[in-house]
Each structure stands twice: as C-alpha cells, then as structure tokens.
C-alpha positions as CSV (number, residue, x, y, z in Angstrom):
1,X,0.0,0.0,0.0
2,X,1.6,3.4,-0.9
3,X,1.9,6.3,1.4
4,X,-1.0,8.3,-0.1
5,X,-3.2,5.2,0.8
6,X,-2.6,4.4,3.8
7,X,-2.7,8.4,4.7
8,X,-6.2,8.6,3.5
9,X,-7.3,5.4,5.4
10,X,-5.6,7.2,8.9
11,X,-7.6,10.4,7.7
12,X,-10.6,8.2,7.2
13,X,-10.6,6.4,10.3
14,X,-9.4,9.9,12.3
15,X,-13.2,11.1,11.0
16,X,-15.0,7.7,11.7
17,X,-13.6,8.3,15.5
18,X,-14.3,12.2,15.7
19,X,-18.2,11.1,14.2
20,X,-18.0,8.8,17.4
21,X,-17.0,11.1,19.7
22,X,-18.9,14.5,18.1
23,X,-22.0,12.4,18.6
24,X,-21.5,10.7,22.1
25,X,-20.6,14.2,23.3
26,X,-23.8,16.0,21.8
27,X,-26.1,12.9,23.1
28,X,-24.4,13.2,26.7
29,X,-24.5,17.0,26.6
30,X,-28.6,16.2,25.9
31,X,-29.2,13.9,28.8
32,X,-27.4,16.2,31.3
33,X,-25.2,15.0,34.0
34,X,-27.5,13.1,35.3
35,X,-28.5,11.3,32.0
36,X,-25.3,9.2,31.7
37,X,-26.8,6.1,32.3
38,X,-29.1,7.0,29.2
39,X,-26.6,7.7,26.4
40,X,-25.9,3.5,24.7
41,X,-24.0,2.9,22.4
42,X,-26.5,1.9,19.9
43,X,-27.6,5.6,20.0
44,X,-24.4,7.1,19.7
45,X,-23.8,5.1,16.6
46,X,-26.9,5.9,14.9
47,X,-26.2,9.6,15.6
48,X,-22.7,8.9,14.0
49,X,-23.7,7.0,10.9
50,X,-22.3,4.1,12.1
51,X,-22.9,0.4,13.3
52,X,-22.2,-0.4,16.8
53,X,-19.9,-2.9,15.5
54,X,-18.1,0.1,14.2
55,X,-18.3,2.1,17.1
56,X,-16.9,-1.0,19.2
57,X,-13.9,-1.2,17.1
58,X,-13.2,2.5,17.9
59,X,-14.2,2.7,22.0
60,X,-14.3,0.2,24.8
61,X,-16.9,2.7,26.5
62,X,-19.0,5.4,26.3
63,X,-16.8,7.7,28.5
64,X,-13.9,6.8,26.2
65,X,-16.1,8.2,23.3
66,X,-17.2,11.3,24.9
67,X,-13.7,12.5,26.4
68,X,-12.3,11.3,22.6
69,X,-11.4,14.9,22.0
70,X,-9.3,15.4,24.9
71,X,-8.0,12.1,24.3
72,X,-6.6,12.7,20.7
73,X,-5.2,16.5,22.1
74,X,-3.5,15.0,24.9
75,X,-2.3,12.2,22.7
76,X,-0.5,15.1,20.2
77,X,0.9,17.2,23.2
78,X,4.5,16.1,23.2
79,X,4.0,16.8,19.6
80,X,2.9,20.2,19.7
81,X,6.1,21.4,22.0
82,X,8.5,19.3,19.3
83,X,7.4,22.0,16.6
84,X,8.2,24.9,18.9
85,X,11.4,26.6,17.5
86,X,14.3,25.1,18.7
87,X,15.7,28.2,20.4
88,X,12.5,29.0,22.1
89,X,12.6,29.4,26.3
90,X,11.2,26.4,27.6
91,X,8.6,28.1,29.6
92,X,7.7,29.9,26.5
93,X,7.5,27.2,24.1
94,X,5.3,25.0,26.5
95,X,3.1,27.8,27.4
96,X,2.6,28.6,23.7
97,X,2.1,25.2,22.4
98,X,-0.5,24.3,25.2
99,X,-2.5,27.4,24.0
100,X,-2.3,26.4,20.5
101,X,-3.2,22.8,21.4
102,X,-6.2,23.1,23.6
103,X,-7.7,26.3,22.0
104,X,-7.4,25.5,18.6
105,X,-10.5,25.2,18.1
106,X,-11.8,27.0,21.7
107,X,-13.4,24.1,23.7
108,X,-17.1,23.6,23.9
109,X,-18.0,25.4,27.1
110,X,-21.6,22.9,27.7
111,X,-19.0,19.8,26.9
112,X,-16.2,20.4,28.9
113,X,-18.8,21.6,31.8
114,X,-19.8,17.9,31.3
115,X,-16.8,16.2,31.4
116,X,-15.4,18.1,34.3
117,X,-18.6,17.8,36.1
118,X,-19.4,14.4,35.9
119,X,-17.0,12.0,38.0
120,X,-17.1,8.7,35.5
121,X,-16.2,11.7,32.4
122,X,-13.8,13.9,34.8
123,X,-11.8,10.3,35.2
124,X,-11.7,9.7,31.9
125,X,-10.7,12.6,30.9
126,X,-7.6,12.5,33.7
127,X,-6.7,9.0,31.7
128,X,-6.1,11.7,28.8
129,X,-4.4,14.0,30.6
130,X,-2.2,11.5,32.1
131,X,-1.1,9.8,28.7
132,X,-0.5,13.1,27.8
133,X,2.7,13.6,30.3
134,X,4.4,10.4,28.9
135,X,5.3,11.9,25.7
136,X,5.4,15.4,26.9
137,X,8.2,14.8,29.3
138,X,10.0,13.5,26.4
139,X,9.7,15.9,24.3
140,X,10.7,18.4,27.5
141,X,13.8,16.5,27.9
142,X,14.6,16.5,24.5
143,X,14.8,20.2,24.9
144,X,16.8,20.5,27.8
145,X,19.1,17.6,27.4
146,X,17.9,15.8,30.2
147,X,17.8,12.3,30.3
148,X,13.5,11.7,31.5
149,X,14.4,8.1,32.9
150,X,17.0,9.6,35.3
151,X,15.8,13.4,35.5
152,X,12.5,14.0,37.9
153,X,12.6,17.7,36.1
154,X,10.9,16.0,32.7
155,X,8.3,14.8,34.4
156,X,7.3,16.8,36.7
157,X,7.3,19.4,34.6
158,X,4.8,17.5,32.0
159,X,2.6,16.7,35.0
160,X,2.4,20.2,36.4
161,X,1.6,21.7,32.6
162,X,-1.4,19.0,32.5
163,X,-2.3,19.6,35.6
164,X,-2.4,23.2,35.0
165,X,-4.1,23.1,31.7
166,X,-7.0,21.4,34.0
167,X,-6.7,24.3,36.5
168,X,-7.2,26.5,33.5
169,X,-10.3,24.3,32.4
170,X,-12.2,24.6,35.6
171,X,-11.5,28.4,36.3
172,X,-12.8,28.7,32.7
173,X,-15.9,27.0,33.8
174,X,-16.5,29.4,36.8
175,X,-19.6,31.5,36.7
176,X,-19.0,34.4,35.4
177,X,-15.8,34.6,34.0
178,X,-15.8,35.6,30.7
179,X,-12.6,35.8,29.9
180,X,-11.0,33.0,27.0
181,X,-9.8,29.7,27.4
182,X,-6.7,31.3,25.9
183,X,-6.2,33.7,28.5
184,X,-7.0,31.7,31.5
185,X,-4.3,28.4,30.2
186,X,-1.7,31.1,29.7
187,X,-2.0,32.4,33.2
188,X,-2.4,29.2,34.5
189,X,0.9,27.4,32.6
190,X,2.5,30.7,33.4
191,X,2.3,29.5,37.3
192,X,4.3,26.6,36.0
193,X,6.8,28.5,34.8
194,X,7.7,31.3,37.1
C-alpha cells in the first residue's frame, strides 16, 4: 500500500472516531449529568452513521467516546512542544504550544462543563491528561538535554503543565468569567513556569 493510501485510510478512520466522539458528546450533553446512564452505544452510533460494531472497534466505553477529544489532544501534546522553534525558552515554548493545542478550536464550554462535572467523564478525561505527560516529558527533555528516565525535572514538569491546563479548564468553567480559554491556560501554565 503506498503512502498516499494508507494516509487517507488514517484520515478516514481519524473522521470515523471524531463522528463517534462528536455524537456521544452532543447525546451526553442532551441527557445532562444526570443522564449518563441513558446515552448507549446503539444511540451514539446511529447519531454517527455508524454500526455499533463500528463504534466498538473504535471505543471500549461510552466515557472513552465522549472524552475522545481530549484524548486525541493529549495524545499530540508532546508533539505540539516538538514543533516549537528550537531556540524558544522552555517556559515559553510550552506555554505557547499548550494554547495552541487546547484552544485550537476554543473548547465547547456545555462539553467540557460535562466532562469536568461528571465524575465517570472527569476520570476519563484524567486518563487523557495523564497519557499526555508520557510523551510530553520526552519531548521536554529532548529540549533541555535531560535524560527523563534519570531526570524528575521531565516529568514533573509534564505533570504540572497538565495539571495546569486542567486548573485552567475549571477556572474557565466558573460562573461568570468571561474571559478566553486562551487567557485563563496562559495564566495558569504561566504559574508553572515562574
């Protein structure tokens, strides 16, 4: 299979997994907190176009399906301080690829307000955030020339930034605040940092 092939079967299956998770979110979203118990799987894949066959190939759960999105962001974190310019500050290069990661798009206020307020979504979503650290620290230590299985600095470093991003989240969420996702994550990382 040439490179152009398998790209648009990754592409395709990327949109067969964001259908999933678009749709379990939206249905969950509907039921309220509350409601949990009602979202099945057959529903969410009828709302995504697909079988539940499909949808069982894609998600052992329906908390794995609705927290999807954070999943594939945390999943590309590492990523997103790798393409940071070289000669970038740490602290600056972190604090700018978080922003670029978890407010491009700006998260759905009603779904993260889900997520974090439900507990079996809030621990699903802290699955995410925690996979997230893995590659995170190793794209940290890649930067500073520490070695992340002998270094605590790699690692604690990637769990304070996820742990801040979900400061940031729940601040966000307050009432009242009306101020941007991207404004509240950079203060928050910016705690990390000083």
């Amino acid at each position: 299979m040439d490179d152009d092939a398998m790209d648009l079967r990754a592409r395709n299956k990327q949109a067969t997994r964001d259908a999933i998770g678009q749709a379990a979110l939206r249905l969950a979203i509907e039921n309220g907190p509350h409601g949990l118990a009602l979202v099945r799987v057959h529903d969410i894949a009828t709302a995504a176009g697909v079988s539940p066959r499909t949808y069982n190939n894609y998600f052992s759960s329906r908390e794995e399906a609705i927290c999807s999105f954070q999943t594939d962001q945390s999943r590309r974190a590492g990523q997103a301080l790798r393409s940071r310019p070289a000669d970038e500050p740490l602290g600056r290069a972190v604090i700018a690829a978080m922003i670029e990661l978890y407010t491009n798009p700006e998260p759905d206020k009603a779904g993260l307000r889900m997520i974090m307020m439900t507990p079996e979504l809030e621990g699903e979503a802290l699955k995410s955030f925690t996979m997230a650290e893995g590659p995170l620290a190793e794209a940290i230590a890649a930067r500073t020339g520490t070695d992340p299985g002998r270094d605590l600095y790699p690692a604690v470093t990637a769990a304070a930034v996820t742990g801040a991003v979900r400061v940031a989240g729940r601040h966000w969420l307050a009432p009242g605040n009306t101020e941007s996702f991207a404004a509240v994550l950079g203060r928050s990382l910016s705690c990390v940092f000083t």
